[in-house]
gemmi code that builds the backbone of each chain (N, CA, C; Angstrom):
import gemmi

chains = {
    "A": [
        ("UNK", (0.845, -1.198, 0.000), (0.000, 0.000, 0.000), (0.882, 1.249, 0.000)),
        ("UNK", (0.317, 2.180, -0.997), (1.103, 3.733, -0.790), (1.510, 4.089, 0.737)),
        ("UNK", (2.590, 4.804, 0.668), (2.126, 5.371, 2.181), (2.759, 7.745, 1.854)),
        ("UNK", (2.244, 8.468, 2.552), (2.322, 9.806, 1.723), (2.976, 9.896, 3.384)),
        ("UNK", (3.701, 10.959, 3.634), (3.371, 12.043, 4.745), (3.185, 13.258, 4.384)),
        ("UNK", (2.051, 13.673, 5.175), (1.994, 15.217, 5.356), (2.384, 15.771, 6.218)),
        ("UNK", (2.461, 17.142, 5.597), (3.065, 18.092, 6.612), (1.819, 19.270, 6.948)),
        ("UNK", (2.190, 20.440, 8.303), (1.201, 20.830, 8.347), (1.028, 22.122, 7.231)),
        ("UNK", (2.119, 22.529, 6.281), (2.100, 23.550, 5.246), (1.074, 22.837, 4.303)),
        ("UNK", (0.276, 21.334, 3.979), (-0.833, 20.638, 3.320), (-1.770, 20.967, 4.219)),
        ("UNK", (-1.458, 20.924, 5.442), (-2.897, 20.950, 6.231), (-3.766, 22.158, 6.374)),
        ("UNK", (-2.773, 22.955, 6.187), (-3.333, 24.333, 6.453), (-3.430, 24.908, 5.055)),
        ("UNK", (-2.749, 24.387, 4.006), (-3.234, 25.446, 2.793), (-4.727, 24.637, 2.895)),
        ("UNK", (-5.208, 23.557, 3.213), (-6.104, 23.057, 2.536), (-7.284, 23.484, 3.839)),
        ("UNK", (-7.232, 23.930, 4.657), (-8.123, 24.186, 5.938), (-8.612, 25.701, 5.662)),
        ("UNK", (-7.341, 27.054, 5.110), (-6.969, 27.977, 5.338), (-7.917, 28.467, 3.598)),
        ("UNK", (-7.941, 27.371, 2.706), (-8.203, 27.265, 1.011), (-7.304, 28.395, 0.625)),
        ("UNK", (-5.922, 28.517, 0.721), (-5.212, 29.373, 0.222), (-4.260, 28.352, -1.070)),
        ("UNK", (-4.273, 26.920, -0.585), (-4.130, 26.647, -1.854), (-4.608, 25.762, -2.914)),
        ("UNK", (-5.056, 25.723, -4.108), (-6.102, 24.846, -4.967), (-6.229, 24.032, -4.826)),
        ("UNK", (-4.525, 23.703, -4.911), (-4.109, 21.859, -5.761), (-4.806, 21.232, -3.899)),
        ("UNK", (-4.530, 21.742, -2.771), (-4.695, 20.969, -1.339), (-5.716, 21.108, -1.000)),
        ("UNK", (-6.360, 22.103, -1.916), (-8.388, 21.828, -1.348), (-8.447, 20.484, -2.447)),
        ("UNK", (-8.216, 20.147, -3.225), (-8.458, 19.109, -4.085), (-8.161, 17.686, -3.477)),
        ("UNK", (-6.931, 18.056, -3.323), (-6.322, 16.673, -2.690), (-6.109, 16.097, -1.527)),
        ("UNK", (-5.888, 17.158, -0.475), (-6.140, 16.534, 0.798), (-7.350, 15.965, 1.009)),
        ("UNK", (-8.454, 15.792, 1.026), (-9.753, 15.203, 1.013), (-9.610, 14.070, 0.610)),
        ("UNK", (-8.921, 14.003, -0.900), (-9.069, 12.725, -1.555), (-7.738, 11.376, -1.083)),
        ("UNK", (-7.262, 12.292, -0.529), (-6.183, 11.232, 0.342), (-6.889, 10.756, 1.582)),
        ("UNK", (-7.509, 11.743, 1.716), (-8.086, 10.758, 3.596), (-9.049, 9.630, 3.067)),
        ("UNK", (-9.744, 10.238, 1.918), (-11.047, 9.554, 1.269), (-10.360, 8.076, 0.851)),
        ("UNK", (-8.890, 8.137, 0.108), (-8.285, 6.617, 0.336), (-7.658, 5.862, 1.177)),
        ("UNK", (-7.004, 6.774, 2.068), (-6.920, 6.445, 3.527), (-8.240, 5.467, 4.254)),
        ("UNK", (-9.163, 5.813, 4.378), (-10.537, 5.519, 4.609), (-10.682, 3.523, 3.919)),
        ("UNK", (-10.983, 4.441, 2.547), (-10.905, 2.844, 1.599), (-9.898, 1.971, 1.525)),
        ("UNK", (-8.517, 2.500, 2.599), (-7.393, 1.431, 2.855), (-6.919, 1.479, 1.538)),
        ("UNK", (-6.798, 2.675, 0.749), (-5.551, 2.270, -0.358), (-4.965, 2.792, -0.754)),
        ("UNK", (-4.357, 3.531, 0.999), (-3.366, 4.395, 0.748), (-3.206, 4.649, 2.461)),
        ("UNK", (-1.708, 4.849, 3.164), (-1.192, 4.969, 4.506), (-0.691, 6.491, 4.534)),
        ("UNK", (-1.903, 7.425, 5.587), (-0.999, 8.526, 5.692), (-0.356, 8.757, 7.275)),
        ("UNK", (0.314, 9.309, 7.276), (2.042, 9.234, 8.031), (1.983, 10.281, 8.270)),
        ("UNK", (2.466, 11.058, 9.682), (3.211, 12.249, 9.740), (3.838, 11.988, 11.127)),
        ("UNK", (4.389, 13.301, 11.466), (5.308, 13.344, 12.515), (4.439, 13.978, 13.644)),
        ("UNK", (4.685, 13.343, 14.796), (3.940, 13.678, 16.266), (3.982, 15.116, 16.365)),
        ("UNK", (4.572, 16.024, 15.902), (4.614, 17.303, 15.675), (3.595, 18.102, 14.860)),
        ("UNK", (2.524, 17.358, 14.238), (1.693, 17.602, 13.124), (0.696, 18.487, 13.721)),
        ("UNK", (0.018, 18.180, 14.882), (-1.141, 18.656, 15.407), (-0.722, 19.686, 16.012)),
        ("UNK", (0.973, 20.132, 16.896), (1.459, 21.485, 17.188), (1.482, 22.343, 16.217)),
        ("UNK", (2.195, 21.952, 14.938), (1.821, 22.973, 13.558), (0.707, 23.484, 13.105)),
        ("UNK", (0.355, 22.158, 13.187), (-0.963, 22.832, 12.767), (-1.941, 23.746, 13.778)),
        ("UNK", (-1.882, 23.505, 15.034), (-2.725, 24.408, 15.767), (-2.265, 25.849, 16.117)),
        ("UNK", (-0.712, 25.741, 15.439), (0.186, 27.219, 16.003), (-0.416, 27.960, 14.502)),
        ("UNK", (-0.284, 26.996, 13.771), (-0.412, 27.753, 11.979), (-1.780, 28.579, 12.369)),
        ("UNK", (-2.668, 28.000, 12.497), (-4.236, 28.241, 13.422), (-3.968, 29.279, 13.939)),
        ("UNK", (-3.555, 29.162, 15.131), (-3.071, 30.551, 16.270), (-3.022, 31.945, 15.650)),
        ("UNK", (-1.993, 32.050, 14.884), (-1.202, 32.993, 14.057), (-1.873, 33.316, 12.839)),
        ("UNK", (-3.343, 32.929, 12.725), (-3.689, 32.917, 10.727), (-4.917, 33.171, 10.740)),
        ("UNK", (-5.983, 34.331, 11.824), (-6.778, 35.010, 11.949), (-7.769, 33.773, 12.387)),
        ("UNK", (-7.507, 32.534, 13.119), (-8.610, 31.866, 13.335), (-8.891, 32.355, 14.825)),
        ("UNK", (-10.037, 32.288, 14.962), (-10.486, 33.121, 16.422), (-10.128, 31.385, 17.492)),
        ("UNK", (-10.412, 31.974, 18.704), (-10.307, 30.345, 19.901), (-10.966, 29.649, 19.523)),
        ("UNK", (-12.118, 29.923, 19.179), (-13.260, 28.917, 19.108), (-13.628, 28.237, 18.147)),
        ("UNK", (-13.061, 28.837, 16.938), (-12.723, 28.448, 15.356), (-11.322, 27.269, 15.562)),
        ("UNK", (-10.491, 27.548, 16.252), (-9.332, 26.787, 16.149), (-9.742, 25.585, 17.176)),
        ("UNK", (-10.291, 25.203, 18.411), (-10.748, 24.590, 18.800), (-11.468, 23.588, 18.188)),
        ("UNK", (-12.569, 23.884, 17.120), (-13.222, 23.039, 16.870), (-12.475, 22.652, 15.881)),
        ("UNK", (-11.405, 22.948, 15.410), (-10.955, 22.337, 13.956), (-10.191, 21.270, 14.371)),
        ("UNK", (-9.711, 21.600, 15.436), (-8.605, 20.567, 16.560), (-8.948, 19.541, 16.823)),
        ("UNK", (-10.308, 19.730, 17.516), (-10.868, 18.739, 17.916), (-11.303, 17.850, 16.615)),
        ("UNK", (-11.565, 18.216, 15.555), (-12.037, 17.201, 14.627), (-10.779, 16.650, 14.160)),
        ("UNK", (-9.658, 17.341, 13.552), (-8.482, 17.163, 13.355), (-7.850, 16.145, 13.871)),
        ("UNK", (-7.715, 15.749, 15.446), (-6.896, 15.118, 15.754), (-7.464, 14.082, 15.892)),
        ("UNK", (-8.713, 13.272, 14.989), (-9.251, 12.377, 14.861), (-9.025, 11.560, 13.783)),
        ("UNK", (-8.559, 12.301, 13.089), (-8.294, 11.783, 11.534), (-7.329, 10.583, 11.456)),
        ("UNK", (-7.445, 9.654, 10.550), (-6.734, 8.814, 10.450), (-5.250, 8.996, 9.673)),
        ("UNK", (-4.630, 9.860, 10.457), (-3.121, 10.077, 10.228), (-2.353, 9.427, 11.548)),
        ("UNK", (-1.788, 8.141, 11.115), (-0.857, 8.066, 11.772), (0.386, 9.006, 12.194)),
        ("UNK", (0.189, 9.290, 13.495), (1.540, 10.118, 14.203), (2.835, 9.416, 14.436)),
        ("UNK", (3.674, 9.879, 14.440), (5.371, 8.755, 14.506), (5.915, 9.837, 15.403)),
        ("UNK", (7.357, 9.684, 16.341), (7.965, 10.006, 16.967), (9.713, 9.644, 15.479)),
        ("UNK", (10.289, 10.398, 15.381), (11.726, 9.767, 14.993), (12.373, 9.567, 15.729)),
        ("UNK", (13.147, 8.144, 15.155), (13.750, 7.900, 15.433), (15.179, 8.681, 16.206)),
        ("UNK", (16.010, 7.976, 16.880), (17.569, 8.871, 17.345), (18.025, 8.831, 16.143)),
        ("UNK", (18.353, 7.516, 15.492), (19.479, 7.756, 14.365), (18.655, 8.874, 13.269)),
        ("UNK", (17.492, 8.798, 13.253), (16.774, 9.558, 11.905), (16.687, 11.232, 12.412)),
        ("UNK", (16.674, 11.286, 13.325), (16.613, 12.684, 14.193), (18.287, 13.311, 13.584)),
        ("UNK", (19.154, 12.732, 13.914), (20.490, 12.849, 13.914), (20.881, 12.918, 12.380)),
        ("UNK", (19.923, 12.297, 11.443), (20.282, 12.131, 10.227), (19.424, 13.737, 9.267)),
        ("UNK", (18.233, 13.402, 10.300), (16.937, 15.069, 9.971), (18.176, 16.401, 9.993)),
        ("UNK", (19.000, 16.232, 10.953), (19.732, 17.624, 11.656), (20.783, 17.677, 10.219)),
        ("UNK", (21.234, 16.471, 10.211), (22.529, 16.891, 8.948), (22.200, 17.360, 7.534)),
        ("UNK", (21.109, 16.809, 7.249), (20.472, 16.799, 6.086), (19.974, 18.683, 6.177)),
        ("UNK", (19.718, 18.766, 7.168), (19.625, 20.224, 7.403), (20.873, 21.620, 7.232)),
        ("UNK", (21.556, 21.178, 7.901), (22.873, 21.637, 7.316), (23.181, 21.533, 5.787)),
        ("UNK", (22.927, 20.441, 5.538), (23.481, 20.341, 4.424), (22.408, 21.333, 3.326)),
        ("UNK", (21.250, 21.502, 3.566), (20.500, 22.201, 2.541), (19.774, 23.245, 3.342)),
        ("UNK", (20.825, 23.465, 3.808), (20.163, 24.582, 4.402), (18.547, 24.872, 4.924)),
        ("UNK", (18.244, 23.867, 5.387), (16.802, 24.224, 6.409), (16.551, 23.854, 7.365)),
        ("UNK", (15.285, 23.882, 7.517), (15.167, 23.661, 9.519), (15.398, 22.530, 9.665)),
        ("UNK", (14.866, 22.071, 10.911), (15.171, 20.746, 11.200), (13.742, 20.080, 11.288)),
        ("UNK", (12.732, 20.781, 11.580), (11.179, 20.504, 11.781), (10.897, 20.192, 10.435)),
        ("UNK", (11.446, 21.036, 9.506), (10.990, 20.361, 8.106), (11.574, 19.309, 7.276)),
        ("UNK", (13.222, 19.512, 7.588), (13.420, 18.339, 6.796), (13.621, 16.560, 7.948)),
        ("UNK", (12.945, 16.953, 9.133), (12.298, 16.017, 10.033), (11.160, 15.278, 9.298)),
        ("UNK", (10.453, 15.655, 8.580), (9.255, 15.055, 7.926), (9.524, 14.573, 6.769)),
        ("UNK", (10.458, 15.105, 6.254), (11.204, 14.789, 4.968), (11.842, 13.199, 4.908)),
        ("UNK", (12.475, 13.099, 6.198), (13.293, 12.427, 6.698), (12.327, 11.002, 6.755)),
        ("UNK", (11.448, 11.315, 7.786), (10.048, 10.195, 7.673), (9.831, 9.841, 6.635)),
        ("UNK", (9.718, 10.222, 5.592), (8.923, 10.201, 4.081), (10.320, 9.010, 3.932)),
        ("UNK", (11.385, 9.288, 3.601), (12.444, 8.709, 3.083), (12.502, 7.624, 3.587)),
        ("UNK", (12.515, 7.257, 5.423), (12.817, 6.369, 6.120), (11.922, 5.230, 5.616)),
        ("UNK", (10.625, 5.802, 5.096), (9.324, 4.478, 4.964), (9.345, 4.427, 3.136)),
        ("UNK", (10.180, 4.872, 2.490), (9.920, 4.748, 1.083), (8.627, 5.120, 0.668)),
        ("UNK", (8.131, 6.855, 1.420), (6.897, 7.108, 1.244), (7.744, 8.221, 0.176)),
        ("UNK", (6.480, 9.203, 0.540), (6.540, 10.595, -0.346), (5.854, 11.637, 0.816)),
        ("UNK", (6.803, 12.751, 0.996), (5.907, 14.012, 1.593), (5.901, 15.090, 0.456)),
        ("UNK", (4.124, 15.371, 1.043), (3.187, 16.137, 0.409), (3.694, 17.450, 0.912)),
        ("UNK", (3.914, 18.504, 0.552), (3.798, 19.750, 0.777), (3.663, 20.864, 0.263)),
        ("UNK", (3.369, 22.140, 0.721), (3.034, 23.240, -0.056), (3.974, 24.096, 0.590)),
        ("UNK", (5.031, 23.452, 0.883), (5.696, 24.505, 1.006), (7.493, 24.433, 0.380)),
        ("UNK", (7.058, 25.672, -1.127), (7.547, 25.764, -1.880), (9.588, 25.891, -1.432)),
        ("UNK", (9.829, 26.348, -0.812), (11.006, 26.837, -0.396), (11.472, 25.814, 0.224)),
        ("UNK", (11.530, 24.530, 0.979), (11.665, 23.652, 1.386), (11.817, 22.625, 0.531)),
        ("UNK", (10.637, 22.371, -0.761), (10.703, 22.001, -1.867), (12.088, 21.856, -2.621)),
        ("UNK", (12.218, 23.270, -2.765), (13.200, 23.871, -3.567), (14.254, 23.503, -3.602)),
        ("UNK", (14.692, 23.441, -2.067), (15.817, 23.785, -1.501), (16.276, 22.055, -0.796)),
        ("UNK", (15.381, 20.889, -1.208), (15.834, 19.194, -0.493), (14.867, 18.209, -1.684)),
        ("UNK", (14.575, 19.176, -2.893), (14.220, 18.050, -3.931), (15.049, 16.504, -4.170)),
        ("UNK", (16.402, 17.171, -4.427), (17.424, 16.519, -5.163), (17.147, 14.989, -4.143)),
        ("UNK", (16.986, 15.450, -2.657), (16.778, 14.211, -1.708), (15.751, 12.749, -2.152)),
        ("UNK", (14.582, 13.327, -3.075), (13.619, 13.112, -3.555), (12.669, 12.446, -2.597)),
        ("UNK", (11.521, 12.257, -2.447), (10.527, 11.150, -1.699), (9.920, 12.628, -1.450)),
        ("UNK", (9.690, 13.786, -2.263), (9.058, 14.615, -1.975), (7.923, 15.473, -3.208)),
        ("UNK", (6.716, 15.877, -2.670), (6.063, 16.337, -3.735), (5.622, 17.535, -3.634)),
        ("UNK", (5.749, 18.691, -4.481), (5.177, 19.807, -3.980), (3.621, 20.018, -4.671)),
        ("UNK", (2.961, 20.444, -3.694), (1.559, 20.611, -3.973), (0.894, 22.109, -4.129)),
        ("UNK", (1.258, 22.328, -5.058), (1.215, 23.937, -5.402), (0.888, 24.267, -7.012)),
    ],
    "B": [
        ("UNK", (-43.077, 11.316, 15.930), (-42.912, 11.865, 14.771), (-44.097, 12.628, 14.997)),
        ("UNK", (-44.439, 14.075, 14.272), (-45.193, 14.624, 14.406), (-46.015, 14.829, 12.702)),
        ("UNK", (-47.425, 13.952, 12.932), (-48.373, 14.022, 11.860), (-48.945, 14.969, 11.480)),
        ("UNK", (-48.949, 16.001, 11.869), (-49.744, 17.060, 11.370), (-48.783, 18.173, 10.262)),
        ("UNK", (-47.252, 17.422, 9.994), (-46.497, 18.385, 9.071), (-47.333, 17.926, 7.698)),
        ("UNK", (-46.989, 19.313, 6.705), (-47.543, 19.178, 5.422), (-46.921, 17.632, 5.026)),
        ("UNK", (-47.471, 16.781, 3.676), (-46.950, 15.611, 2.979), (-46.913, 15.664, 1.608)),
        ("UNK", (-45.935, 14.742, 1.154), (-46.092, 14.587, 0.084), (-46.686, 13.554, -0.531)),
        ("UNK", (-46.890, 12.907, -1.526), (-47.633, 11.889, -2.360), (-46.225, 11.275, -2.948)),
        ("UNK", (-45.683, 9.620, -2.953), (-44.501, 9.315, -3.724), (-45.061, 7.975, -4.035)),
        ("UNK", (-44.809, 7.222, -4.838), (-45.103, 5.999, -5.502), (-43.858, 5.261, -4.797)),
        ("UNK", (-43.711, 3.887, -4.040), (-42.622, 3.238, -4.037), (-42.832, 1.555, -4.453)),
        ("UNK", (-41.750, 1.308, -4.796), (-41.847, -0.562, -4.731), (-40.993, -0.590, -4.100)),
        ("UNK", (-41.580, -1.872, -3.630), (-41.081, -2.993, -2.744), (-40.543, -4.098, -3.198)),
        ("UNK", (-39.743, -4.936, -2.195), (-39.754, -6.704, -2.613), (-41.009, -7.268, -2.327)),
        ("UNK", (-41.565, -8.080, -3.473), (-42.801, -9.053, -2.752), (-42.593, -9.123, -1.093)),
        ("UNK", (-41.450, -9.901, -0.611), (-41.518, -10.586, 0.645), (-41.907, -9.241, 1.439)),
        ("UNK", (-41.179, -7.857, 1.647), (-41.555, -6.823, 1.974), (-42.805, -6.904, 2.004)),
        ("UNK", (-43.857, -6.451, 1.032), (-45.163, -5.950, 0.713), (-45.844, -6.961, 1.549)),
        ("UNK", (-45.680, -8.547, 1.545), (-46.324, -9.372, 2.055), (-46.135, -9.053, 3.669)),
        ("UNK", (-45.234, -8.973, 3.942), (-44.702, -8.927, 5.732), (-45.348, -7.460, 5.880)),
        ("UNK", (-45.548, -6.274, 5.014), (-46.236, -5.158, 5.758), (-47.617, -5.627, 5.491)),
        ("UNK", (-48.220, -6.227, 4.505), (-49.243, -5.771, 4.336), (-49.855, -6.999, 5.125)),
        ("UNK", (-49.305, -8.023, 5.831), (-49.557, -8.776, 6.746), (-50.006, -8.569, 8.265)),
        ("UNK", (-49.251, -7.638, 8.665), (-48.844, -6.638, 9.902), (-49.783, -5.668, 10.091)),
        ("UNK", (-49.769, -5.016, 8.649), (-50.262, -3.397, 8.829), (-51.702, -3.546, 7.917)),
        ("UNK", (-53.041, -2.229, 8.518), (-53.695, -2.241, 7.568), (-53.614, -1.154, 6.362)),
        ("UNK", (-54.072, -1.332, 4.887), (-53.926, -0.076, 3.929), (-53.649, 1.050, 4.551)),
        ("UNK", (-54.812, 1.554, 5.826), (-54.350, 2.887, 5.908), (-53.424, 3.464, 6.749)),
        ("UNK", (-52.800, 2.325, 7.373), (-51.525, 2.630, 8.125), (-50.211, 2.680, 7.468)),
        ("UNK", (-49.980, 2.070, 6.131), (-49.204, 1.998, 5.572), (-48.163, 3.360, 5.555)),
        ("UNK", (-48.771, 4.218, 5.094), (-48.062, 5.490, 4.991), (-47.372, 5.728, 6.098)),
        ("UNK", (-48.006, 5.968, 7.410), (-47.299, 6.234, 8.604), (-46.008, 5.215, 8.978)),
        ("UNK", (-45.994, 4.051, 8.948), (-44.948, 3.335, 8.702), (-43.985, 3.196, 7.752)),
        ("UNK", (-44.113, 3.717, 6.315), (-42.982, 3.871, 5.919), (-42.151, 5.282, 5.855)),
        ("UNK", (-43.511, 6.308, 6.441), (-42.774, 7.478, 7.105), (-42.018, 7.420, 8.398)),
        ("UNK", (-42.107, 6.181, 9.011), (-41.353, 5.955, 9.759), (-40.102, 5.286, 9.922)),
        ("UNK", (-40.108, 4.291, 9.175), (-38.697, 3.820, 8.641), (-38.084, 4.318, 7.997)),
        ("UNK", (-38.250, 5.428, 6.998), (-37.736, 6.667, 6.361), (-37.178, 7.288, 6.988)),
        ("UNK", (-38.024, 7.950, 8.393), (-37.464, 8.749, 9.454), (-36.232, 8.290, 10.183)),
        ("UNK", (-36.678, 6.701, 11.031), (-35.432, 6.128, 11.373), (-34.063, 5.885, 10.338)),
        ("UNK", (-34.193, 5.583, 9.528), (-33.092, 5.318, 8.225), (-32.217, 6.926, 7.960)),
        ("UNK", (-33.106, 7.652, 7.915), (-32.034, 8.937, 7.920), (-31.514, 9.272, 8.748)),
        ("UNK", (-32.375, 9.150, 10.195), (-31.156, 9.493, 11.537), (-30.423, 8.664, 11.872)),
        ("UNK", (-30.248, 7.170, 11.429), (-29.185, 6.712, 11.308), (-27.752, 7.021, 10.633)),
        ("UNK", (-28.732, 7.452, 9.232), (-27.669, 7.633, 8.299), (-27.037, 9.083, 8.648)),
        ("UNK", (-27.540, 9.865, 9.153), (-27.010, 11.320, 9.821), (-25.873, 10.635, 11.184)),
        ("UNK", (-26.513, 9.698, 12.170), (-25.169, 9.441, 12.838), (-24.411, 8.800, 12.512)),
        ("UNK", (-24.174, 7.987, 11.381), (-23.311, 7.197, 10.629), (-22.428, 8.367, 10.185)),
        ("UNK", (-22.860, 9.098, 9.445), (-22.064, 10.122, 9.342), (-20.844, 11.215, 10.152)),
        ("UNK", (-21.877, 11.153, 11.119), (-21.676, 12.214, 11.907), (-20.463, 11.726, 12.811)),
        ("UNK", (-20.656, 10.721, 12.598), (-19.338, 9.265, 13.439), (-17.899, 9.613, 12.990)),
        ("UNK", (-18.179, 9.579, 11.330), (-16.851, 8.967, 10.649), (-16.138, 10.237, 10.873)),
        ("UNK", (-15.263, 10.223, 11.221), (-14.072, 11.459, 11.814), (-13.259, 12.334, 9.960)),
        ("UNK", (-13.620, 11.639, 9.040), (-12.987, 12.009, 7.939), (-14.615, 12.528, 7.304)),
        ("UNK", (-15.619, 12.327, 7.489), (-16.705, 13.317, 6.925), (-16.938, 14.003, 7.974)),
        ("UNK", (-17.100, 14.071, 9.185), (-17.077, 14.706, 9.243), (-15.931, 16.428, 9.651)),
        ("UNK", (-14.717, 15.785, 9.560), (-13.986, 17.136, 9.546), (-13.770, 17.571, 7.807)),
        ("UNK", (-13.744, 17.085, 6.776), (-14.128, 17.744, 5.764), (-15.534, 18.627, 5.518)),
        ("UNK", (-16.550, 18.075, 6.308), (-17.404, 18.653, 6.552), (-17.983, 20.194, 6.799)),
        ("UNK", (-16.670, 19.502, 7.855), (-16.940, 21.220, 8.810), (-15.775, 22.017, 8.422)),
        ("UNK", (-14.897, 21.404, 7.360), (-13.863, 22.095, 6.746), (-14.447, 23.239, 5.332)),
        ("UNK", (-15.773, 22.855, 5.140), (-15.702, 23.377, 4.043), (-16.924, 24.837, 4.409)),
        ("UNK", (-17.163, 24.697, 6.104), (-18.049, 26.168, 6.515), (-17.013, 27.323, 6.227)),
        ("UNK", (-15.469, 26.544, 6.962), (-14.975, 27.481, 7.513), (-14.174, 28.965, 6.199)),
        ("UNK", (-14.024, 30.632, 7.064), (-13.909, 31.488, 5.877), (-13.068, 32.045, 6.626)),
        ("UNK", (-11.864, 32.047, 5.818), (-10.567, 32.852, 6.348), (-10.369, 34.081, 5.462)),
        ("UNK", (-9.668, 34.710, 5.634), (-9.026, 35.564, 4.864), (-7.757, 35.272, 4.568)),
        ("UNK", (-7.777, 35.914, 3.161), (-7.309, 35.061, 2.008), (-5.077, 34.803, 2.509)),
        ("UNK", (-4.472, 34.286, 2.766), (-3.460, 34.186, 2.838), (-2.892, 33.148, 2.034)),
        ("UNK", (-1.242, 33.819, 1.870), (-0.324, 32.899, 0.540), (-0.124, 31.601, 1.472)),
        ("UNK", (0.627, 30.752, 0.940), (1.305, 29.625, 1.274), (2.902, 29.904, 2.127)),
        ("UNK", (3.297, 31.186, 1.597), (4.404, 31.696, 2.508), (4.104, 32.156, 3.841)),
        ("UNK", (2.984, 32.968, 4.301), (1.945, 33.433, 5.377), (1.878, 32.362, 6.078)),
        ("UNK", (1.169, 31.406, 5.655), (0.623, 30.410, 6.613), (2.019, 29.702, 6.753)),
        ("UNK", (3.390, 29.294, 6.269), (4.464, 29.127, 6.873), (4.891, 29.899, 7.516)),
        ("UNK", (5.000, 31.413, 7.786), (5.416, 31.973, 8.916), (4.406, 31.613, 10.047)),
        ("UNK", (3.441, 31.730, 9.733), (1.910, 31.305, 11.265), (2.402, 30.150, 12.002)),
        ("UNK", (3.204, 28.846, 11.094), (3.657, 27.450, 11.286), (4.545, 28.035, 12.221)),
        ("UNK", (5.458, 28.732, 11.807), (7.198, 28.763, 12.848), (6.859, 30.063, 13.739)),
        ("UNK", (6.063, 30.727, 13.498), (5.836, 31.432, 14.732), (5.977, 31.294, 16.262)),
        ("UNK", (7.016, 32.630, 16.868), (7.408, 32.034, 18.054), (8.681, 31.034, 18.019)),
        ("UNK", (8.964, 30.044, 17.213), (10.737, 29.527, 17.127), (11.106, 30.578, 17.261)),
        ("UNK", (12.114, 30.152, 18.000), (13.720, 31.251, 17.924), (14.298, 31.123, 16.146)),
    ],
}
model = gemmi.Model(1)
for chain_id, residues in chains.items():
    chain = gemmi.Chain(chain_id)
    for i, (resn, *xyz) in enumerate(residues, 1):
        res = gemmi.Residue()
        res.name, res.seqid = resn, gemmi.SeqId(i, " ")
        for name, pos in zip(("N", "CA", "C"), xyz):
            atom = gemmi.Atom()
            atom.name, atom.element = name, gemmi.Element(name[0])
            atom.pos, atom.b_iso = gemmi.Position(*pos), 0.0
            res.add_atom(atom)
        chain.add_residue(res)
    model.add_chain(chain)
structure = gemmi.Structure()
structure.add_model(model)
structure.setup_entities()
């Protein structure tokens, strides 16, 4: 079975509808998620992003609350990384210059011979060459 | 259920075995009220069936919600907001 990770730059273009391609497709991934024919993946960090992205992006308490609460129901498996993959997230960071939170998810994607989904272009850009990554934009 | 809402008029079929087991049970003019009632039950099922599945319903309630309009770069600063 496929397996994708997302990140929360998918979750929120597609919550936020700031971007097309992730009002389209995030839906239709849970929708095969659902029908089992397809594994989505992210990092235990998913539901902090996403509720800070929330925080910071004109959603009022009570708006971000309820999105949370439905949110952290979804059938996304959460993961912790690994030490060695943590240690491997940090270099890979150095090496292309980005954070460590992002190419942490990156890292996941690679470790499971998945693919991470994201919309966020600059991250994209900048750890393609790594590949197991898709930009959704 | 409350009988006194306006109705409509609908033609339905049945399975024989159906028609036989209501019309066994029930007389002609009860008919209606009973399949306005299994109608009734069948949708509030199908409303909490729904209302269950954690992927309809947060697409659901994903598609009330109205933000103002932000890029894909925006909502990555909202993400790292607060990191050092």
């Amino acid at each position: 079975m496929k397996t994708v990770v997302v990140d929360a730059s998918l979750v929120l273009g597609f919550l936020i509808k700031s971007n097309k391609i992730a009002i389209k497709e995030f839906p239709q991934l849970l929708q095969s998620e659902k029908n089992d024919k397809l594994k989505i993946v992210s990092l235990a960090l998913l539901p902090l992003e996403v509720a800070n992205g929330l925080r910071f992006s004109h959603s009022g308490r009570e708006m971000t609350a309820s999105i949370l609460e439905k949110f952290i129901n979804l059938p996304i498996k959460l993961v912790n990384l690994t030490d060695n993959l943590l240690i491997q997230a940090t270099d890979y960071s150095y090496q292309n210059k980005t954070t460590v939170y992002d190419t942490a998810y990156h890292l996941l994607a690679i470790s499971r011979n998945a693919t991470l989904l994201t919309c966020d272009r600059k991250y994209y850009l900048a750890a393609k060459q790594l590949n197991h990554i898709e930009y959704i934009g | 259920m409350n009988m006194s809402v306006n109705t409509q008029r609908i033609t339905i079929s049945l399975p024989d075995y159906l028609y036989d087991q209501l019309m066994a049970n029930y007389s002609r003019g009860e008919v209606s009220k009973v399949m306005s009632e299994a109608a009734e039950k069948f949708l509030i099922d199908k409303k909490i069936e729904t209302k269950n599945d954690p992927v309809d319903e947060f697409l659901n309630f994903a598609k009330t919600l109205k933000f103002p309009k932000m890029t894909d770069m925006q909502i990555k600063r909202a993400i790292n907001k607060g990191r050092a």
